[in-house]
mmCIF file of the N, C-alpha and C atoms, coordinates in Angstrom:
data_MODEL
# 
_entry.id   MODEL 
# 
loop_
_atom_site.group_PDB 
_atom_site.id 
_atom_site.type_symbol 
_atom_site.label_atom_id 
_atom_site.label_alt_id 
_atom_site.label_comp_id 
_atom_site.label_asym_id 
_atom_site.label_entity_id 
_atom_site.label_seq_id 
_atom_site.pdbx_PDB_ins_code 
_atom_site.Cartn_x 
_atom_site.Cartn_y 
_atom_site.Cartn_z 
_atom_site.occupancy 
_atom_site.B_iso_or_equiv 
_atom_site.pdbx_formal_charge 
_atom_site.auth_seq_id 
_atom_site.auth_comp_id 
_atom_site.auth_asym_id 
_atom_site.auth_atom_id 
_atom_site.pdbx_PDB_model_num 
ATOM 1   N N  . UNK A 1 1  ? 117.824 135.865 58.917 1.00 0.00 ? 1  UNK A N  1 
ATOM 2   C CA . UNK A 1 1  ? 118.518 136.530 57.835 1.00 0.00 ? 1  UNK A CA 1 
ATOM 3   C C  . UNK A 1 1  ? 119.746 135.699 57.455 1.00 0.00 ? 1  UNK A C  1 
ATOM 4   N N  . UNK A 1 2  ? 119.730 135.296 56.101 1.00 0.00 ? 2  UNK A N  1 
ATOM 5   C CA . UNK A 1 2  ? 121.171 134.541 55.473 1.00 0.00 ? 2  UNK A CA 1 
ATOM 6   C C  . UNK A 1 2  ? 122.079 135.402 55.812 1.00 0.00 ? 2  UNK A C  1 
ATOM 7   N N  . UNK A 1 3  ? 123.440 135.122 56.504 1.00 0.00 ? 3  UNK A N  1 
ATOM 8   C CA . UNK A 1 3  ? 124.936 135.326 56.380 1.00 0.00 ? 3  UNK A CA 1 
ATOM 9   C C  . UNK A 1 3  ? 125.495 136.046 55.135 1.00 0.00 ? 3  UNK A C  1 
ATOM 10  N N  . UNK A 1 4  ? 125.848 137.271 54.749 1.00 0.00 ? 4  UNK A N  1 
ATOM 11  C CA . UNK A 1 4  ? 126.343 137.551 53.343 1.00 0.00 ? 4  UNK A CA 1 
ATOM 12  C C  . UNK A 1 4  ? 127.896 136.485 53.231 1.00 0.00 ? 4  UNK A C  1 
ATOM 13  N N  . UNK A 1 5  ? 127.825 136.118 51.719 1.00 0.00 ? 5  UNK A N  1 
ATOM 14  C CA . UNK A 1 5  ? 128.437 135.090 51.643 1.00 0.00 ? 5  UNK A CA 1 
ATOM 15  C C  . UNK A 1 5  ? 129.682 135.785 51.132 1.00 0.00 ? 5  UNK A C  1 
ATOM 16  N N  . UNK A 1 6  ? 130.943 134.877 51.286 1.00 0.00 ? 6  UNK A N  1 
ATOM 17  C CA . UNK A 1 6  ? 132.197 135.421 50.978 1.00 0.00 ? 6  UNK A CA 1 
ATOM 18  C C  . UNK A 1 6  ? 132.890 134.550 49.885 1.00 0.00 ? 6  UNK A C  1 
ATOM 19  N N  . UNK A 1 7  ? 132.119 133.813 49.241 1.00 0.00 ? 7  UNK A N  1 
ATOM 20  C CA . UNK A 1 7  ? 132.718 133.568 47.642 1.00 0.00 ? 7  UNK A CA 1 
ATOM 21  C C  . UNK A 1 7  ? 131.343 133.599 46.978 1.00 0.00 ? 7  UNK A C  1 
ATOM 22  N N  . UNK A 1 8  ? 131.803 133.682 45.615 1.00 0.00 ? 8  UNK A N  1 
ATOM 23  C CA . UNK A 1 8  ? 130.826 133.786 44.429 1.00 0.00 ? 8  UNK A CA 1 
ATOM 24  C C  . UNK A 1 8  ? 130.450 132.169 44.436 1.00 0.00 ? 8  UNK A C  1 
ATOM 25  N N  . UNK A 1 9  ? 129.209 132.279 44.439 1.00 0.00 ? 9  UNK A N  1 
ATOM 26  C CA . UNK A 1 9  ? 128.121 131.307 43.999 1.00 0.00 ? 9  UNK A CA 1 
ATOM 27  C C  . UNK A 1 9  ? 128.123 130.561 42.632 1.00 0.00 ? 9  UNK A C  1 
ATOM 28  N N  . UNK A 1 10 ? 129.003 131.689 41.596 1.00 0.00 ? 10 UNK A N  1 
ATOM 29  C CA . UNK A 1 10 ? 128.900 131.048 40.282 1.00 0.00 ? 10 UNK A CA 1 
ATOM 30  C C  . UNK A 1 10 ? 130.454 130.228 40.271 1.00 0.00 ? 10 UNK A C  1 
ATOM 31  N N  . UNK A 1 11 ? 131.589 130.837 40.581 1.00 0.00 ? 11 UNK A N  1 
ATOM 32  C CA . UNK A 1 11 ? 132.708 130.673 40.355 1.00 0.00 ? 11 UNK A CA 1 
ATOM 33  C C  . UNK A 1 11 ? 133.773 130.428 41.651 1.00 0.00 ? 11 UNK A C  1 
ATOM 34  N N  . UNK A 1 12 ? 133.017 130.648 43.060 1.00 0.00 ? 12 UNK A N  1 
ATOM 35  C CA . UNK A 1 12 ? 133.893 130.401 44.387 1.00 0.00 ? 12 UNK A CA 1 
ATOM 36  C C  . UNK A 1 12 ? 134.939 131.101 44.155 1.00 0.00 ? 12 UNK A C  1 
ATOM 37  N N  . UNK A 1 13 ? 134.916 132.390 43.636 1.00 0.00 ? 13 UNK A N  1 
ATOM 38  C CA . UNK A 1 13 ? 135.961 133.746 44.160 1.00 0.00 ? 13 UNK A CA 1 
ATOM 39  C C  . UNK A 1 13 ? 135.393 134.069 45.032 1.00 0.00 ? 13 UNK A C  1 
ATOM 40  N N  . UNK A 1 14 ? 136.686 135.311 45.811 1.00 0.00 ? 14 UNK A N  1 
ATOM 41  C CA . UNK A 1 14 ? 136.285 135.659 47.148 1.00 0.00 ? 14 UNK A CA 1 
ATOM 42  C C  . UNK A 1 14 ? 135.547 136.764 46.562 1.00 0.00 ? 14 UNK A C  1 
ATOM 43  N N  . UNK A 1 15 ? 134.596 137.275 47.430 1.00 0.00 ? 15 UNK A N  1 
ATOM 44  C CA . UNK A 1 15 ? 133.788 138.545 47.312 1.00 0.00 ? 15 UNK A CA 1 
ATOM 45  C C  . UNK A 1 15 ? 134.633 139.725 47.598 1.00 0.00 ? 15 UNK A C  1 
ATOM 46  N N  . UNK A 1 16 ? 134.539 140.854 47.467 1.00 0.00 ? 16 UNK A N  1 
ATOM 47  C CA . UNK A 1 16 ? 134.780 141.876 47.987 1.00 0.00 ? 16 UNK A CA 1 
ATOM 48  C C  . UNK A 1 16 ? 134.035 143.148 48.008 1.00 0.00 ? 16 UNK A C  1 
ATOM 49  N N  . UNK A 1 17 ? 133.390 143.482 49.141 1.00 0.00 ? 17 UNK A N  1 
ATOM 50  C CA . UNK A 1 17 ? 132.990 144.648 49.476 1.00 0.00 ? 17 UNK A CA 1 
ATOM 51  C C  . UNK A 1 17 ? 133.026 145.441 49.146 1.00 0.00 ? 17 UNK A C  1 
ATOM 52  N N  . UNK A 1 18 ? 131.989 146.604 48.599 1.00 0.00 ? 18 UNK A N  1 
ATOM 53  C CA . UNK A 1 18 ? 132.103 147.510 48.088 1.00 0.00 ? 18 UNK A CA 1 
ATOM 54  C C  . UNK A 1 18 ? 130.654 148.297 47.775 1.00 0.00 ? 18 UNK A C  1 
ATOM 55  N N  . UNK A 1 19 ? 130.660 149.422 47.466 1.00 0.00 ? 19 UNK A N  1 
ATOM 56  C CA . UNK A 1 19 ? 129.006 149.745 46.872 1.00 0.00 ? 19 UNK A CA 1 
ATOM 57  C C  . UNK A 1 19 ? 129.170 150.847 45.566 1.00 0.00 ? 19 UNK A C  1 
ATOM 58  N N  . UNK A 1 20 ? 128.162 150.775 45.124 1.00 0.00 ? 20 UNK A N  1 
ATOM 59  C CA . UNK A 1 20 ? 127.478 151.521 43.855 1.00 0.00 ? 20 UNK A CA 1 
ATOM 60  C C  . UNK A 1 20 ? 127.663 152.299 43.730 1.00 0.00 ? 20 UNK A C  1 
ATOM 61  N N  . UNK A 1 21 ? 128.160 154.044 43.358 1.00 0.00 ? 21 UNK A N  1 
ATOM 62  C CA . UNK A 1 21 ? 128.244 155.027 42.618 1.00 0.00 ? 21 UNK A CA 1 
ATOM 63  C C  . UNK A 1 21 ? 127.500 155.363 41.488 1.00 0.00 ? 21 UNK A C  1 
ATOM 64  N N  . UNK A 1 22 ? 126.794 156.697 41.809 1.00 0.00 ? 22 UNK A N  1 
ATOM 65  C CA . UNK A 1 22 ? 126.221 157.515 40.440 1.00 0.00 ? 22 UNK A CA 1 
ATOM 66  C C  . UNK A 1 22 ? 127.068 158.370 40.284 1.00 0.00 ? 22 UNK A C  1 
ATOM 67  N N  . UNK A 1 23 ? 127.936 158.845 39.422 1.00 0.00 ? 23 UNK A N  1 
ATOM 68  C CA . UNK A 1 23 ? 128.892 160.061 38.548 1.00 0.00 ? 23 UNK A CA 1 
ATOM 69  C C  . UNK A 1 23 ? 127.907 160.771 38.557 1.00 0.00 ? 23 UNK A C  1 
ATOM 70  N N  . UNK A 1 24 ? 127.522 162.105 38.774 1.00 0.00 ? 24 UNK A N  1 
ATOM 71  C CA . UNK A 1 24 ? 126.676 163.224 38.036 1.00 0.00 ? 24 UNK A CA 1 
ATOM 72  C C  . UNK A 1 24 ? 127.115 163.734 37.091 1.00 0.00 ? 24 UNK A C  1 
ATOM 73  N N  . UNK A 1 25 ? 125.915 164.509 36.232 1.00 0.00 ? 25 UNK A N  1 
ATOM 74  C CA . UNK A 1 25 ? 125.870 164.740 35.276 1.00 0.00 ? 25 UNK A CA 1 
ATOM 75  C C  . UNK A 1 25 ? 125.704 164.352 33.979 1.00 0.00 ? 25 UNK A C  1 
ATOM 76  N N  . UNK A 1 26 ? 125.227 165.000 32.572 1.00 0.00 ? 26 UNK A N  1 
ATOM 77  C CA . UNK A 1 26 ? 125.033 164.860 31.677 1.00 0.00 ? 26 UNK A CA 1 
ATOM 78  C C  . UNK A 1 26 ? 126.070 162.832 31.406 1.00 0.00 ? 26 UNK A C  1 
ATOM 79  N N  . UNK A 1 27 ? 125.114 161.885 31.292 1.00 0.00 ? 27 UNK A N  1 
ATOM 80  C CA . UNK A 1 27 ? 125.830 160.548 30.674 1.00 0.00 ? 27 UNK A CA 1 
ATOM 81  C C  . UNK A 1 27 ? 126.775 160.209 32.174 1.00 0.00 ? 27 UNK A C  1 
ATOM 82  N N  . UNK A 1 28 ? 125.972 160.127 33.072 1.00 0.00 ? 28 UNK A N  1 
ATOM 83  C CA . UNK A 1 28 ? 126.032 159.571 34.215 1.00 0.00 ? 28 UNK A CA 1 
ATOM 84  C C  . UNK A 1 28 ? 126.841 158.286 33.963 1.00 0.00 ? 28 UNK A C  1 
ATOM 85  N N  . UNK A 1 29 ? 127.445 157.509 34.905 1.00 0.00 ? 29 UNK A N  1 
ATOM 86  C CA . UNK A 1 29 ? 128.270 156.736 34.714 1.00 0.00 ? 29 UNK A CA 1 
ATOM 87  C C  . UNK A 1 29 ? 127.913 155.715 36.168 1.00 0.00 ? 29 UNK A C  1 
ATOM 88  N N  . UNK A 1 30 ? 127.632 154.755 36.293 1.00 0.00 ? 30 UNK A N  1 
ATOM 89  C CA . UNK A 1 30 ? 127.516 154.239 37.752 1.00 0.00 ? 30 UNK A CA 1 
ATOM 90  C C  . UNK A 1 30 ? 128.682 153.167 37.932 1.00 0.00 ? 30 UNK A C  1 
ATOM 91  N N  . UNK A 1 31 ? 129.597 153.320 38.761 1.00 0.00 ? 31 UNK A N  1 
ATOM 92  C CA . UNK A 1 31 ? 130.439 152.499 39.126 1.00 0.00 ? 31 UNK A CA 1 
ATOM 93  C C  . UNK A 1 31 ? 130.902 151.830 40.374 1.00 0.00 ? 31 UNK A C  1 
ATOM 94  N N  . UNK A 1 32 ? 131.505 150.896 40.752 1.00 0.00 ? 32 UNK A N  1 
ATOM 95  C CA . UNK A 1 32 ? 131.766 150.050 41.915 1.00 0.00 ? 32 UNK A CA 1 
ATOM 96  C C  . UNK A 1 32 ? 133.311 150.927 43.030 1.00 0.00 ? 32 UNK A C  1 
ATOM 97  N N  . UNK A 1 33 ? 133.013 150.970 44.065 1.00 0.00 ? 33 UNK A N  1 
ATOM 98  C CA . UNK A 1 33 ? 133.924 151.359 44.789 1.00 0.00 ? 33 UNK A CA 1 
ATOM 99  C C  . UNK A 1 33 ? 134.269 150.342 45.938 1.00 0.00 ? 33 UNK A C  1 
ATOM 100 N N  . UNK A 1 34 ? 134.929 150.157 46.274 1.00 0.00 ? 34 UNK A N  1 
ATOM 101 C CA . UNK A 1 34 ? 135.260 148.819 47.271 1.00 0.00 ? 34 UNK A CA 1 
ATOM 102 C C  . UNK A 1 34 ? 135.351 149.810 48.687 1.00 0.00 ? 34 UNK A C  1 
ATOM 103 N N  . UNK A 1 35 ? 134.665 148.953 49.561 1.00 0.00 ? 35 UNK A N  1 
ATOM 104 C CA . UNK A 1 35 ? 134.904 149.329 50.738 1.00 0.00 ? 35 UNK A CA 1 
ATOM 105 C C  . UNK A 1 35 ? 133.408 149.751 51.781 1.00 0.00 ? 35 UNK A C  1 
ATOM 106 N N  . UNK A 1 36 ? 133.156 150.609 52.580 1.00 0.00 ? 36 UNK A N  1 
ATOM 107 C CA . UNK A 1 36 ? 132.116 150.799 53.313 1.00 0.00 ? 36 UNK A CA 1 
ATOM 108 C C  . UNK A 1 36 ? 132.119 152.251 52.617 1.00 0.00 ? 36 UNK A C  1 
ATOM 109 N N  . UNK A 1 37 ? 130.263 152.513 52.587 1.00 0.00 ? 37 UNK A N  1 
ATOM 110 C CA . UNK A 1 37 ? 130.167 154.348 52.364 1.00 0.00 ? 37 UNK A CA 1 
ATOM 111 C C  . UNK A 1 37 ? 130.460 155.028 53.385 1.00 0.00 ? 37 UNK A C  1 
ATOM 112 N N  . UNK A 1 38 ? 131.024 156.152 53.291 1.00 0.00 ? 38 UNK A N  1 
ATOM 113 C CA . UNK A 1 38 ? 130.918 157.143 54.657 1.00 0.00 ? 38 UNK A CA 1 
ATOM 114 C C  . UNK A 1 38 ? 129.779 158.158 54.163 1.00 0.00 ? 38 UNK A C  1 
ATOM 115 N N  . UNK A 1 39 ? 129.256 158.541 55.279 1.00 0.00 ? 39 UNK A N  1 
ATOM 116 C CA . UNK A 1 39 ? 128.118 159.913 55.311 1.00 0.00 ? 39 UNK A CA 1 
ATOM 117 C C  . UNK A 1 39 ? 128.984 160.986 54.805 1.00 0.00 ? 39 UNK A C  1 
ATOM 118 N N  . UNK A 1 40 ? 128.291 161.836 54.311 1.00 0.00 ? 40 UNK A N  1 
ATOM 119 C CA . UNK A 1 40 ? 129.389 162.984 54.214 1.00 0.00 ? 40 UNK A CA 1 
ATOM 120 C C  . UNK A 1 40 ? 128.184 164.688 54.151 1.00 0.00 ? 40 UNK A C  1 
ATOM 121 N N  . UNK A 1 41 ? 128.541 165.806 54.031 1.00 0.00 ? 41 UNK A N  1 
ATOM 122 C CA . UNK A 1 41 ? 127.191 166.545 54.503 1.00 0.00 ? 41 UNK A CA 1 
ATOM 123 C C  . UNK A 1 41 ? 126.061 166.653 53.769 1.00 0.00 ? 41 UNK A C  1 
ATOM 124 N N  . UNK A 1 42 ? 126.388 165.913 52.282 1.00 0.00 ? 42 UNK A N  1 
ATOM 125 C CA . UNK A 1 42 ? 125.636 165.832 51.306 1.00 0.00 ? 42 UNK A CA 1 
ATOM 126 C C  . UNK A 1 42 ? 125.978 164.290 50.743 1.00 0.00 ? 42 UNK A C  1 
ATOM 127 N N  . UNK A 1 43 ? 124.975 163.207 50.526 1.00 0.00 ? 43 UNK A N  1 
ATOM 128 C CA . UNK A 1 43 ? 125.740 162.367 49.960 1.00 0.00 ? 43 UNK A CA 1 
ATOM 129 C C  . UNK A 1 43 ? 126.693 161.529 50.830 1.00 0.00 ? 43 UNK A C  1 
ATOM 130 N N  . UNK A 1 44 ? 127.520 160.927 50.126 1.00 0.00 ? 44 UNK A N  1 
ATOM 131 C CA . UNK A 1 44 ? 128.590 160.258 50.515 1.00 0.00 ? 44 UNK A CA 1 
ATOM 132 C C  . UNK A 1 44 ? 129.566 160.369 50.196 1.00 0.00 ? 44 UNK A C  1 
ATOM 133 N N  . UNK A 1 45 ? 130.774 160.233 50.960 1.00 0.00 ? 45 UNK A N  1 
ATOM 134 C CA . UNK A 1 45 ? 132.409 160.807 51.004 1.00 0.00 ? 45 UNK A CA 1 
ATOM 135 C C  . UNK A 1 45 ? 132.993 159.241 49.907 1.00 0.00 ? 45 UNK A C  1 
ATOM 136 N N  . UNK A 1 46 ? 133.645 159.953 49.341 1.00 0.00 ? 46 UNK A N  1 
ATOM 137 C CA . UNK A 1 46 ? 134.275 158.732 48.215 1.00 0.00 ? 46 UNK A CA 1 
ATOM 138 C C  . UNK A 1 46 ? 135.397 159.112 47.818 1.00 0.00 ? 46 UNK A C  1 
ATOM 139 N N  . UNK A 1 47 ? 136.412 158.191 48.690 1.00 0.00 ? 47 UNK A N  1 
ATOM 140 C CA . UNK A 1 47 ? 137.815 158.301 48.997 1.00 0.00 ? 47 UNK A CA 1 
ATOM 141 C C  . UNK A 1 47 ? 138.288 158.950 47.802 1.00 0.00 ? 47 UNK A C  1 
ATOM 142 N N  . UNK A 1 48 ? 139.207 159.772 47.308 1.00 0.00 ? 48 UNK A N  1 
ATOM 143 C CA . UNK A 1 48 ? 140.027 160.343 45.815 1.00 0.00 ? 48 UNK A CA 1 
ATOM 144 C C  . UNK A 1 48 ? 140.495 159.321 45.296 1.00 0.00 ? 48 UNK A C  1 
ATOM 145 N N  . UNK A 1 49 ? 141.664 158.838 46.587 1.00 0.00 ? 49 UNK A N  1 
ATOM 146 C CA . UNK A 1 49 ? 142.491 157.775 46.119 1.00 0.00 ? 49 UNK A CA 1 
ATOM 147 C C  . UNK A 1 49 ? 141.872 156.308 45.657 1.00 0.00 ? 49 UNK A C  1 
ATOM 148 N N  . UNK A 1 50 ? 140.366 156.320 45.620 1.00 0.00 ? 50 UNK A N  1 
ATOM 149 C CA . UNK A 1 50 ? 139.567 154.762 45.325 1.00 0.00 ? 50 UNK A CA 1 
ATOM 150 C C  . UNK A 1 50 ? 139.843 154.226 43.954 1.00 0.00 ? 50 UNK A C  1 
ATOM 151 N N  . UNK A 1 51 ? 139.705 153.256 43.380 1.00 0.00 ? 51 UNK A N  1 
ATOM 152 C CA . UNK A 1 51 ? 139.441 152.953 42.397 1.00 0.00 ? 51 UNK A CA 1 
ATOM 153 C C  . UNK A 1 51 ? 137.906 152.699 41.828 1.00 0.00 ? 51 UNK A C  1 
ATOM 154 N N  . UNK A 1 52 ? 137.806 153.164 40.722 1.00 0.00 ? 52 UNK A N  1 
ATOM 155 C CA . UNK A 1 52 ? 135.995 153.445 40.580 1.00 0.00 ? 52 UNK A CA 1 
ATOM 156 C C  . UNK A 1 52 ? 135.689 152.560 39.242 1.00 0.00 ? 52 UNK A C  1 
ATOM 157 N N  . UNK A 1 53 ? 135.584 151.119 39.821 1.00 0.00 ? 53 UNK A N  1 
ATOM 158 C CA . UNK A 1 53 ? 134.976 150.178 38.301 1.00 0.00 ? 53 UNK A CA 1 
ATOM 159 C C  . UNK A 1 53 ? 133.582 150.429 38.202 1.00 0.00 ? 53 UNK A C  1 
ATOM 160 N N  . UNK A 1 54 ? 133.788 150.736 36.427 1.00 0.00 ? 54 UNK A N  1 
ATOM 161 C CA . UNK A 1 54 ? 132.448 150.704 35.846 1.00 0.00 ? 54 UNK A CA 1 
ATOM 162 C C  . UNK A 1 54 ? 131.588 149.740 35.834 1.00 0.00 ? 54 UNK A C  1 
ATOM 163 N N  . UNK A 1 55 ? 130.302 149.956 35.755 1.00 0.00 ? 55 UNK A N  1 
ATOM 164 C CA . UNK A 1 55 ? 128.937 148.469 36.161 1.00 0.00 ? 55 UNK A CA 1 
ATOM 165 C C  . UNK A 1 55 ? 128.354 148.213 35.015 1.00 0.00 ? 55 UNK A C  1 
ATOM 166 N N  . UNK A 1 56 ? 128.409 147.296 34.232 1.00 0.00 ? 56 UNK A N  1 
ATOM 167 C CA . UNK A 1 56 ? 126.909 147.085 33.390 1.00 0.00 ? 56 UNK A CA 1 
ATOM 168 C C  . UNK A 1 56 ? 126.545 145.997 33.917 1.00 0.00 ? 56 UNK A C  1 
ATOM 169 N N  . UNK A 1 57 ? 125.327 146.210 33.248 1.00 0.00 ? 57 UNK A N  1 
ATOM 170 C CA . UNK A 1 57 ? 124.228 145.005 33.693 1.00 0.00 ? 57 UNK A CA 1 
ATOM 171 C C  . UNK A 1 57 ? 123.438 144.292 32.340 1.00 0.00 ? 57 UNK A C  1 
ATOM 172 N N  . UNK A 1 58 ? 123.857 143.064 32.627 1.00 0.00 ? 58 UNK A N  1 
ATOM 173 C CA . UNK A 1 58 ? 123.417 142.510 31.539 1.00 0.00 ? 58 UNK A CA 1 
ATOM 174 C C  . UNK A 1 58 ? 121.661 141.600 31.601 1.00 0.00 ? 58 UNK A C  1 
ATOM 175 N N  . UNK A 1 59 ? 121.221 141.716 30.503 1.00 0.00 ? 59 UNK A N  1 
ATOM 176 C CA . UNK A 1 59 ? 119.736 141.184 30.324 1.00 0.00 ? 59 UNK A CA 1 
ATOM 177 C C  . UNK A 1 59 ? 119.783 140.154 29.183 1.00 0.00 ? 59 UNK A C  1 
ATOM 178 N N  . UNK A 1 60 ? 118.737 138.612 30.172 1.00 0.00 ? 60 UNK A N  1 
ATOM 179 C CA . UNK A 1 60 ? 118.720 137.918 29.460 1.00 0.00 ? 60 UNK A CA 1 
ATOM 180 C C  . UNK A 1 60 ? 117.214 138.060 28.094 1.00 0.00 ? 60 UNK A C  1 
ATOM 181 N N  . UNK A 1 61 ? 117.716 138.067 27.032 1.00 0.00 ? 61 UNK A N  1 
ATOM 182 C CA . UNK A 1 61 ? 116.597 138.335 26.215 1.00 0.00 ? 61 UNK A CA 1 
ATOM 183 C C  . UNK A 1 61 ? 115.076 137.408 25.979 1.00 0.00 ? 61 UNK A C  1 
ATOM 184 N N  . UNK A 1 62 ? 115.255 135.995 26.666 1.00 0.00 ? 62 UNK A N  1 
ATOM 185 C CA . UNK A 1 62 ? 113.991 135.335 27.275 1.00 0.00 ? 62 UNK A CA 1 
ATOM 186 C C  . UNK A 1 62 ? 113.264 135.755 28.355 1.00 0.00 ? 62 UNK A C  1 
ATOM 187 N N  . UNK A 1 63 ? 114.063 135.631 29.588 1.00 0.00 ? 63 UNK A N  1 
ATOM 188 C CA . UNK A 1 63 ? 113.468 135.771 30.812 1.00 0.00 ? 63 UNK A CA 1 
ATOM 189 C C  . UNK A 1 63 ? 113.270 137.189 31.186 1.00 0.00 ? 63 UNK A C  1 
ATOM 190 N N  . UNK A 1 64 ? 114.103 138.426 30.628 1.00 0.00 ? 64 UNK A N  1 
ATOM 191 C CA . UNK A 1 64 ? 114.174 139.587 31.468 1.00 0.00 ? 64 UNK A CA 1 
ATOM 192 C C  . UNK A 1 64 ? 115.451 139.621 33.238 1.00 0.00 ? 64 UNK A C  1 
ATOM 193 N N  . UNK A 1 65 ? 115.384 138.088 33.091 1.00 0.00 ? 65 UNK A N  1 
ATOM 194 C CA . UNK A 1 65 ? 116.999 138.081 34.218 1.00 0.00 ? 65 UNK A CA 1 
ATOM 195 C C  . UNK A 1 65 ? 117.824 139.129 33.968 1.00 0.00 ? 65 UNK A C  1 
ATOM 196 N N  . UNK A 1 66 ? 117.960 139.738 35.107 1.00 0.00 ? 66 UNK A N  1 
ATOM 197 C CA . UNK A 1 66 ? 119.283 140.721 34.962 1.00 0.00 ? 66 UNK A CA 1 
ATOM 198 C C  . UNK A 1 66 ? 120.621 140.528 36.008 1.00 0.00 ? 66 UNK A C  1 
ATOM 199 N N  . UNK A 1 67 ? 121.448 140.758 35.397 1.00 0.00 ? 67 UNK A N  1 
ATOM 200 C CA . UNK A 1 67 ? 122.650 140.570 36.104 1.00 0.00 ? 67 UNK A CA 1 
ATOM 201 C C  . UNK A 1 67 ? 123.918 141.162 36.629 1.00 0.00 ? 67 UNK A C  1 
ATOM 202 N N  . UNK A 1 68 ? 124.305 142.296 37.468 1.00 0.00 ? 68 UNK A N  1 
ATOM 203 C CA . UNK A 1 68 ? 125.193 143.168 37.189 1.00 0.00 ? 68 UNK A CA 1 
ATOM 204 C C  . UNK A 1 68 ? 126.352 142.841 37.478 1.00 0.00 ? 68 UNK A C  1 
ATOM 205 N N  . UNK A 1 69 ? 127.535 143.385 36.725 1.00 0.00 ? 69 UNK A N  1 
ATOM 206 C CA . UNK A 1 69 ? 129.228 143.129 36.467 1.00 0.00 ? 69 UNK A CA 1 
ATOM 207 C C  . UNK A 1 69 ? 129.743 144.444 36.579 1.00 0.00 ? 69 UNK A C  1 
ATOM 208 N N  . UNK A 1 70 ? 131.191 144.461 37.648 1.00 0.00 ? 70 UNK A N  1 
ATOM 209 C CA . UNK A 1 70 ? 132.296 145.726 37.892 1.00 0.00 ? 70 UNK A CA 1 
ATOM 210 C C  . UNK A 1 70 ? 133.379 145.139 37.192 1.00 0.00 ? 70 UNK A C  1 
ATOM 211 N N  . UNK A 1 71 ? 133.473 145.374 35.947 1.00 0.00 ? 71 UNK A N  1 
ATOM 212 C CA . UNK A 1 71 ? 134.508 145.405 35.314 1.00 0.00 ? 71 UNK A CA 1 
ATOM 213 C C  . UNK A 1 71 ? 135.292 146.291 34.806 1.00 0.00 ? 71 UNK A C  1 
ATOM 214 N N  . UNK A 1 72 ? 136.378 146.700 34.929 1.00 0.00 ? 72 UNK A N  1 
ATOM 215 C CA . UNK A 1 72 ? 137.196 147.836 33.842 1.00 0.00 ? 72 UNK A CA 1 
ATOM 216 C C  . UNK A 1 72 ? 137.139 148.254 32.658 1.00 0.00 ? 72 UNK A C  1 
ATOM 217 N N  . UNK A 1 73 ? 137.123 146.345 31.484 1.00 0.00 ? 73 UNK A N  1 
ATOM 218 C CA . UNK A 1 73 ? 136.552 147.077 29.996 1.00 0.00 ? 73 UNK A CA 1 
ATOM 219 C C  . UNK A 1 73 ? 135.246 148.121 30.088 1.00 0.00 ? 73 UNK A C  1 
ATOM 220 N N  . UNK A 1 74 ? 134.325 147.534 30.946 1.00 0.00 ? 74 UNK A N  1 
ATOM 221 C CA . UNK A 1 74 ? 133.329 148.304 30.636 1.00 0.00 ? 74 UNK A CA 1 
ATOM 222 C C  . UNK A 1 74 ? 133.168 150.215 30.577 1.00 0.00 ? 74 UNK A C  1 
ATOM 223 N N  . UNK A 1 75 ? 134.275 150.223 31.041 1.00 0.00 ? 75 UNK A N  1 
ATOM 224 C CA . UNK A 1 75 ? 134.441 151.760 30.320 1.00 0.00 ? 75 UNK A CA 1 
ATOM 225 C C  . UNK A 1 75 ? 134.280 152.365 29.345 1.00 0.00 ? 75 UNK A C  1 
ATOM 226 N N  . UNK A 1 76 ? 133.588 153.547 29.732 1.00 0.00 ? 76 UNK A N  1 
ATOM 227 C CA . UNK A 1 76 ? 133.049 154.484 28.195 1.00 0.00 ? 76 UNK A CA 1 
ATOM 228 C C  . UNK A 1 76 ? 134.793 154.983 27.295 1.00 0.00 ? 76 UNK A C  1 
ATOM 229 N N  . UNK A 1 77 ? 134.093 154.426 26.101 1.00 0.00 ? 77 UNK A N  1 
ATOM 230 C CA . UNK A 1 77 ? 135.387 154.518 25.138 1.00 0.00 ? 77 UNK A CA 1 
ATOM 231 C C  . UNK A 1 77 ? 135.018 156.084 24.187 1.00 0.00 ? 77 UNK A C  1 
# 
């Protein structure tokens, strides 16, 4: 098994840890939370105090490549 790597491949920033979020409800929202999940009795516990960047994912219109980004603009306006 490869080593998870600790800079970006495209640009040699450091990585940082974190995982995926689904928002429920009506226009769901999936966003990035930094850090490890905790179990929680349903789901997973997701600190208050976190910061929650939004994800899109972009598609290349030849190949079907997809690519996903946690950025802030990407917030619903």
């Amino acid at each position: 098994m490869n080593p998870i790597p600790s800079t970006c491949p495209k640009c040699n920033g450091p990585f940082v840890h974190g995982y995926s979020i689904e928002f429920g409800g009506p226009g769901r929202v999936d966003s990035w939370v930094e850090g490890e999940p905790q179990k929680a009795w349903i789901g997973i516990k997701v600190p208050p105090t976190s910061e929650h960047i939004p994800i899109a994912t972009l598609r290349c219109s030849d190949c079907g490549y997809l690519e996903s980004y946690a950025r802030h603009e990407f917030a619903a306006k």
